[in-house]
C-alpha positions as CSV (number, residue, x, y, z in Angstrom):
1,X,-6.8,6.9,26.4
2,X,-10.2,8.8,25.8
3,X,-12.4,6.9,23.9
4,X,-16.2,6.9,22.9
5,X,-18.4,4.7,24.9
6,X,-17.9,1.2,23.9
7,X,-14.8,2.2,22.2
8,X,-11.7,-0.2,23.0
9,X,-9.3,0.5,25.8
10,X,-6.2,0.3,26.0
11,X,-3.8,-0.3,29.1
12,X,-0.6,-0.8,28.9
13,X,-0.2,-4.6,28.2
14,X,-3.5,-4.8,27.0
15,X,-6.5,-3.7,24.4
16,X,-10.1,-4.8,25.5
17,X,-12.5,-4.8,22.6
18,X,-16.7,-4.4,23.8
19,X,-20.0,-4.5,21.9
20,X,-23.0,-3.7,23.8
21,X,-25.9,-6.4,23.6
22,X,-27.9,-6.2,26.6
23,X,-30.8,-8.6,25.1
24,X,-28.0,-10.9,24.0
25,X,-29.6,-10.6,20.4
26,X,-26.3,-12.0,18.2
27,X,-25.2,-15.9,18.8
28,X,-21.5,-15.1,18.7
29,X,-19.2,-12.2,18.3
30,X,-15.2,-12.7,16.8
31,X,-12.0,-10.3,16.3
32,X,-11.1,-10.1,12.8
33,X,-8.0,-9.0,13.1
34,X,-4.4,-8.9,10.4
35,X,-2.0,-7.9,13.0
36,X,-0.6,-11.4,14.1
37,X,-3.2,-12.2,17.1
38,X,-3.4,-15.3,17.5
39,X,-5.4,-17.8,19.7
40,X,-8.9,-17.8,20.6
41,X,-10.5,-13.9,19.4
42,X,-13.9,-15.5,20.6
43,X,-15.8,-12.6,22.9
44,X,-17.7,-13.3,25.9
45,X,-20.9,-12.2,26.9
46,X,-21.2,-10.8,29.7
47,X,-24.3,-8.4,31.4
48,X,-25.0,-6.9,28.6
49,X,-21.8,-6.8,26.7
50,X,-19.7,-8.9,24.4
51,X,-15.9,-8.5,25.7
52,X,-12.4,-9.6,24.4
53,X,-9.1,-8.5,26.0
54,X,-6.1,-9.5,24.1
55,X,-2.4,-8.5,24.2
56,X,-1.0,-5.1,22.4
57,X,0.2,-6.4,19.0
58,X,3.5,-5.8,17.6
59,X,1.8,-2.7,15.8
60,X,1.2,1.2,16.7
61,X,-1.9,1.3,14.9
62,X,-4.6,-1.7,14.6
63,X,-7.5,-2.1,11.8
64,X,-10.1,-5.0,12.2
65,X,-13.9,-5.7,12.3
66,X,-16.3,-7.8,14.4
67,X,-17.5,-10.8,13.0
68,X,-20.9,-11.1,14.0
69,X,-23.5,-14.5,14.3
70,X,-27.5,-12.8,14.1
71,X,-30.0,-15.0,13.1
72,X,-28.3,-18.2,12.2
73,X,-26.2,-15.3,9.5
74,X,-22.5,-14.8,9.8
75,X,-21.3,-11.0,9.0
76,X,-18.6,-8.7,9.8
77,X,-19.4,-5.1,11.3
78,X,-17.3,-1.4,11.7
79,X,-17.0,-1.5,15.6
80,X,-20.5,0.4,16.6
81,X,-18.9,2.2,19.8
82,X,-15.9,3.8,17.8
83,X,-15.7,6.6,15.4
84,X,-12.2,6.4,14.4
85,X,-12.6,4.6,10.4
86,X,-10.2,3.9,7.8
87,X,-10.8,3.3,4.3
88,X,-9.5,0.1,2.2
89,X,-10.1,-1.7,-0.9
90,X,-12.7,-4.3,0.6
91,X,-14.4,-1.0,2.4
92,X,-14.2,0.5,5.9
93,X,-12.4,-1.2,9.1
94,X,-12.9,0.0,12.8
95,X,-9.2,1.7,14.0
96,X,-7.5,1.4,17.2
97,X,-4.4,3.2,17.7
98,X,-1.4,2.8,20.3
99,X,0.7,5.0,22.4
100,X,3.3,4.9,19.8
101,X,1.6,5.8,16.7
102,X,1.7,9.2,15.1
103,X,0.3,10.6,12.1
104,X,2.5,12.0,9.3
105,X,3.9,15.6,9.8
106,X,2.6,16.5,6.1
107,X,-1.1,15.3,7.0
108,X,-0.8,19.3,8.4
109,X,1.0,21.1,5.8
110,X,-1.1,23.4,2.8
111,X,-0.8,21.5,-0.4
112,X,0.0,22.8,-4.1
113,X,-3.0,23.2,-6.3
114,X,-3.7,20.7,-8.6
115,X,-5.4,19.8,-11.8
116,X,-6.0,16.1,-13.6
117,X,-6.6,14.9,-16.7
118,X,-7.0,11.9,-18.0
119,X,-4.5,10.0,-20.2
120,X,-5.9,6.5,-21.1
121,X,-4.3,4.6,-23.6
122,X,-5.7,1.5,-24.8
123,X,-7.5,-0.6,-22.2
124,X,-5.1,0.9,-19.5
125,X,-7.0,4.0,-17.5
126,X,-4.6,6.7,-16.8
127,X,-5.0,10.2,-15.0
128,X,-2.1,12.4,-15.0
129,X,-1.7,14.6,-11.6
130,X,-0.1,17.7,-12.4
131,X,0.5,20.3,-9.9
132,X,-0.3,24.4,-10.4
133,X,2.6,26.0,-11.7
134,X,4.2,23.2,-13.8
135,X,3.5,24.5,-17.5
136,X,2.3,21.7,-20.2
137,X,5.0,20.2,-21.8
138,X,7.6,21.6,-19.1
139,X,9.8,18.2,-18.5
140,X,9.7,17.3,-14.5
141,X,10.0,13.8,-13.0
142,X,6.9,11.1,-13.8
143,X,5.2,8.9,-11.1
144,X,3.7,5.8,-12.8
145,X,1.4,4.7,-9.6
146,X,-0.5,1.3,-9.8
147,X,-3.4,1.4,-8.2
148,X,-3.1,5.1,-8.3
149,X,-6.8,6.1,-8.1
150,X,-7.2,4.0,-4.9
151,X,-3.8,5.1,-3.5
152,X,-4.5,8.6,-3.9
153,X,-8.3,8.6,-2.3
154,X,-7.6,6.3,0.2
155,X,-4.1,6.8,1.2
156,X,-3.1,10.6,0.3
157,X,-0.8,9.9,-2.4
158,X,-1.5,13.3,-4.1
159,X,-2.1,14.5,-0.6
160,X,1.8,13.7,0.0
161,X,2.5,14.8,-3.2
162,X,1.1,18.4,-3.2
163,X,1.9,18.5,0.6
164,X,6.0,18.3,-0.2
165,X,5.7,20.1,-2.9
166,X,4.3,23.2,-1.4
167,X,7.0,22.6,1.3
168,X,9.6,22.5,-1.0
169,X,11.1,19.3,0.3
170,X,10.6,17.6,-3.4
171,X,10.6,19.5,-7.2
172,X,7.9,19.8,-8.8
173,X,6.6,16.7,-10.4
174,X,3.6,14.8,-12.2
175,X,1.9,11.1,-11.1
176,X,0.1,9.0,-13.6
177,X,-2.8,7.1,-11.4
178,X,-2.9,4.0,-13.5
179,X,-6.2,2.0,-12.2
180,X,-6.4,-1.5,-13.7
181,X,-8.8,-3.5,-14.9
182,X,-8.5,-6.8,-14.1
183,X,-5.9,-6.4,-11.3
184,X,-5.4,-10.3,-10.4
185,X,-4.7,-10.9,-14.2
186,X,-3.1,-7.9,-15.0
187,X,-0.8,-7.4,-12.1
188,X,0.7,-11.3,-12.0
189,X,3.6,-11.0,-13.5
190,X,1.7,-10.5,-16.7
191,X,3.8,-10.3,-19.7
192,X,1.3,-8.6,-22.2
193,X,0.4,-5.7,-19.6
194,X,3.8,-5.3,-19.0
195,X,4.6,-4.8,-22.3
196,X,2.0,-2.6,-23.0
197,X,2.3,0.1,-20.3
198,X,6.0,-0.2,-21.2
199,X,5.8,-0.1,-24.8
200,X,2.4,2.0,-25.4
201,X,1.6,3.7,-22.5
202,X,5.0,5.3,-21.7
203,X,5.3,6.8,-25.0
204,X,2.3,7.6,-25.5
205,X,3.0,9.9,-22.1
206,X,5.9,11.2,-22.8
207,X,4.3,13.9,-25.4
208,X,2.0,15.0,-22.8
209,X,4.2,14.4,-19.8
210,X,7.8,14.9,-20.7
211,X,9.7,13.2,-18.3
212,X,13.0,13.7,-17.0
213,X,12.8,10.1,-14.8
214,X,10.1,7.8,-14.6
215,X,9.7,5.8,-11.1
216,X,7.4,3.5,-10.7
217,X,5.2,2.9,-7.7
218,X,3.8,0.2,-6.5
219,X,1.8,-1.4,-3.3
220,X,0.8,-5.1,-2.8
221,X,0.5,-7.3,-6.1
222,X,0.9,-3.8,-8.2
223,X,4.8,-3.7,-7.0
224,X,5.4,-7.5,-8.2
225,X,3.7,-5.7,-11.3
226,X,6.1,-2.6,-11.4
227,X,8.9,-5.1,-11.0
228,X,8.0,-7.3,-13.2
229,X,8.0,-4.9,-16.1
230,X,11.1,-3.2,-15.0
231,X,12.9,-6.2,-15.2
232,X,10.8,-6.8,-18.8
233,X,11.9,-3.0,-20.1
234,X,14.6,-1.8,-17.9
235,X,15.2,1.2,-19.9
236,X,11.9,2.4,-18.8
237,X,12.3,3.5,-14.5
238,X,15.1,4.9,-13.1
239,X,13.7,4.2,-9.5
240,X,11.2,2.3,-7.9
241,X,8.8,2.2,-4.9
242,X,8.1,-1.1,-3.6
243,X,5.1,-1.7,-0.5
244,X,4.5,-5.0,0.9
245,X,5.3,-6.4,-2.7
246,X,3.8,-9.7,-3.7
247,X,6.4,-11.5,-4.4
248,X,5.4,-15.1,-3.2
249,X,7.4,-18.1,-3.0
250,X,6.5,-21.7,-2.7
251,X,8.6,-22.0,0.4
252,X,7.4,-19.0,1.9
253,X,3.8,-18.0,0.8
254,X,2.0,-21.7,0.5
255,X,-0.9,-20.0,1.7
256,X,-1.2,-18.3,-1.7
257,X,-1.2,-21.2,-3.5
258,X,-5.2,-21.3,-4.6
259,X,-4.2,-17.9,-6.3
260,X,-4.8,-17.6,-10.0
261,X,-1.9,-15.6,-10.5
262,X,0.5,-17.9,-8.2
263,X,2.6,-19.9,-10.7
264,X,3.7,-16.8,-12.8
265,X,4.3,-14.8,-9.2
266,X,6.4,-17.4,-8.0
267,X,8.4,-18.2,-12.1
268,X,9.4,-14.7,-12.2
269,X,10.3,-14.2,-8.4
270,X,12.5,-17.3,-9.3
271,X,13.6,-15.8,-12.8
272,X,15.0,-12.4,-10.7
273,X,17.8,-14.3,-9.6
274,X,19.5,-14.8,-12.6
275,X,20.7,-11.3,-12.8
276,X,19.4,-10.0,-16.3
277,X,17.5,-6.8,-14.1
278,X,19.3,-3.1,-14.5
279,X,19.7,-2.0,-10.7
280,X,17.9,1.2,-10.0
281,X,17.6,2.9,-6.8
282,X,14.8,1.0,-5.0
283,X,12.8,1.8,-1.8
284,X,11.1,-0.9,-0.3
285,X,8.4,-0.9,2.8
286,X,6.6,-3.8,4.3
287,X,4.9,-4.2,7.9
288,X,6.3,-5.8,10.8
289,X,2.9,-8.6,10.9
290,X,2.2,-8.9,7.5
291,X,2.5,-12.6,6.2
292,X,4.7,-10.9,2.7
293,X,7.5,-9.4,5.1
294,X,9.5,-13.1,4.6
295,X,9.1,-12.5,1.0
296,X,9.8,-8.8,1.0
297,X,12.9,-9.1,3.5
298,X,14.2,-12.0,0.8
299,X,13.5,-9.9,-2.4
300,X,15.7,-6.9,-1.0
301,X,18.6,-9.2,-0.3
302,X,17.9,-10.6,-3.4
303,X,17.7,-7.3,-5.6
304,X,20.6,-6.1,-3.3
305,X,22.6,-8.8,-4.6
306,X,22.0,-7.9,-8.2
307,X,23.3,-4.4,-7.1
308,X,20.7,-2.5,-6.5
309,X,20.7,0.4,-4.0
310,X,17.7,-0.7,-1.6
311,X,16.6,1.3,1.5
312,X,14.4,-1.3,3.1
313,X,11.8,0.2,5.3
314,X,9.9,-2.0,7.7
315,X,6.7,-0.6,9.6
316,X,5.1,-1.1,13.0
317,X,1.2,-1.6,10.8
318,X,-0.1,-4.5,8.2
319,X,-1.7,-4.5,4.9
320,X,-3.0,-1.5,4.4
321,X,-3.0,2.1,2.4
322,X,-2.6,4.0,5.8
323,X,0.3,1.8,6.5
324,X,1.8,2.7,2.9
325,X,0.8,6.4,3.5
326,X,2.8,6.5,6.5
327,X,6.0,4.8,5.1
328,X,6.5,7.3,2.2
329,X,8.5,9.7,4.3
330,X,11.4,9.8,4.8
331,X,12.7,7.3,2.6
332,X,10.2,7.7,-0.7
333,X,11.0,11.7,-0.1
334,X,14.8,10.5,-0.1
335,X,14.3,9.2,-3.4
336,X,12.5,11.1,-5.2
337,X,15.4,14.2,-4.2
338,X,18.0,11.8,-5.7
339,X,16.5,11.5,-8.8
340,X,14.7,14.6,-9.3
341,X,17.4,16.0,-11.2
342,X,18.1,13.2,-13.8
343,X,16.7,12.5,-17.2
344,X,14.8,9.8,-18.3
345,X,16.5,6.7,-19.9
C-alpha cells in the first residue's frame, strides 16, 4: 500500500504504526485505538523512530491517535506522517484503511441543489434541508435527524441525501437537522424532550414541512432518543434509523455506569419489553468492535419480538460518523423506498 513517509504500513497480517523522533524528544508514545486491540499498544524507540506493529483488526477501516508523553505532559496527536483525516465530535483522528474497505458509490454521484432554513421551535434548534425542485408546502417524506448538524458536516448526510436524490434511487424528500443542546440530558431517555419534539416541534413542522411520513434518525445516544420518544408518541414516525444506539444494560454496558444519564437508559431499555411500542419498520446498524453491538444485537431481537420489521446491519468499523455514513446504503435507501409513498400518521 503507498503511503506518505511515516505513514503506517500494512502487510497482510499486520499494520506497523511509526513516529519519527530522532533526538528521542517525547518520554513515551501509545496507540489510542477503538477497534478492539488489545494488549500492550506501548511503542518502541528505536534509531530514530517510535514503532508499534500490531495485528489487522476485525475492521476495513481504522481511526486512532498517538498518545504522546513530552515534558512530563500527556497529549494525544493526529499521526504527523499521514495525511488521510477524518472528522468526529471530539475533533480529528489519523485514518488507516484495509484492503477491504471501500468508499460509498454515492461519494461520486452530482448531488440535487439545496437550500436550508432554519425551523427552531422553542429551545430545540431545527434546520430544515429541502432539496431544489420540491415547492414549499408540497407534502414529501420528513427526516427528523438528531444530531443532524454534525451528521450532515461530518458524515454526508445531506451529501447522501442530495446524492440519491439526483440519482433517482429515493423521492424527493426534506431532513430536519435537529442539534441539541444539552445532549447527555436531553438525549437519556428524557421524558420532557421527548415530549416536546413530539408534541411542539412536530406540529409546529408540519405547516412548513407537510409530511407524508416522518422517520426518525438517529446515531449513538440520539437513537436511544428517537426510540425513546417513539415509544412515548408512537403516532409520530412511521420508520426509524437506528446506528450503534445506546441502549445500555446493567448486564451488558457496566462500563457506563458513571454516566449521568445511565439509570433512565437502562429503566426504559427495561420498559421496551413490555410491549406497549407501535412496530414500525426499523433499520438498525452497529460496528463489528464497538462495545454497544451486545446491546444493539439484543434490542433488535427484542424490538423484533414486539413485531417490528428490523433489517439489522452490522459493519466491519466502530464508533464513528464515517462508519454511519457508510451503513446508510443499501438498507437506509431500502427504507426510505418503502415508505416514501405513505402518509403520515
Amino acid at each position: 500500500m503507498a503511503s506518505d513517509r511515516g505513514a503506517p504500513v500494512v502487510d497482510r497480517e499486520v499494520v506497523t504504526f511509526r513516529l519519527t523522533d530522532p533526538a528521542r524528544r517525547l518520554a513515551a508514545v501509545r496507540l489510542a485505538q477503538e477497534v478492539g486491540l488489545r494488549g500492550d499498544l506501548a511503542f518502541a524507540w528505536r534509531a530514530g523512530t517510535w514503532e508499534l506493529a500490531v495485528p489487522l483488526p476485525a475492521v476495513d477501516r481504522m481511526e486512532y491517535l498517538f498518545e504522546i508523553v513530552e515534558h512530563g505532559r500527556r497529549k494525544t496527536i493526529t499521526d504527523p506522517g499521514n495525511t488521510r483525516l477524518a472528522g468526529g465530535a471530539f475533533g480529528q483522528k489519523s485514518v488507516v484503511v484495509f484492503a477491504g474497505y471501500r468508499e460509498p458509490a454515492w461519494l461520486a454521484w452530482p448531488g440535487v441543489a439545496a437550500s436550508s432554513t432554519s425551523a427552531s421551535i422553542g429551545d430545540i434548534p431545527c434546520t430544515i434541508w429541502t432539496p431544489e425542485g420540491l415547492a414549499a408546502g408540497e407534502p414529501a417524506p420528513l427526516l427528523l435527524v438528531h444530531d443532524g448538524p454534525e451528521y450532515a458536516s461530518l458524515g454526508s448526510f445531506t451529501t447522501y441525501l442530495g446524492a440519491l436524490i439526483a440519482h433517482g434511487a429515493i423521492p424527493p424528500l426534506r431532513a430536519a437537522l435537529l442539534a441539541p443542546v444539552e445532549r447527555n440530558a436531553w438525549y437519556s431517555a428524557n421524558t420532557d424532550y421527548a415530549d416536546r419534539l413530539c408534541a411542539e416541534l412536530v406540529p409546529a413542522l408540519d405547516s412548513v414541512a407537510p409530511a407524508t411520513v416522518r422517520i426518525g434518525v438517529g446515531v449513538s445516544l440520539g437513537a436511544l432518543a428517537l426510540l425513546h420518544a417513539h415509544d412515548r408518541h408512537p403516532d409520530t414516525f412511521g420508520g426509524l434509523l437506528l446506528q450503534s444506539g445506546s441502549f445500555f444494560t446493567p448486564e451488558l454496558d457496566p462500563q457506563e455506569k458513571e454516566f449521568s444519564g445511565f439509570g433512565a437508559v437502562t429503566q426504559f431499555v427495561a420498559k421496551i419489553e413490555d410491549g406497549s411500542s407501535r412496530p414500525v419498520p426499523t433499520v438498525m446498524t452497529c460496528g463489528g468492535v464497538e462495545e454497544n453491538l451486545a446491546n444493539n444485537q439484543s434490542m433488535a431481537k427484542r424490538l423484533s419480538r414486539l413485531g417490528y420489521s428490523v433489517d439489522f446491519v452490522e459493519v466491519r468499523d466502530a464508533h464513528n460518523y464515517t462508519a454511519w455514513r457508510d451503513a446508510l446504503d443499501p438498507a437506509f435507501t431500502d427504507l426510505l423506498l418503502s415508505l416514501g409513498g405513505n402518509r403520515a400518521s
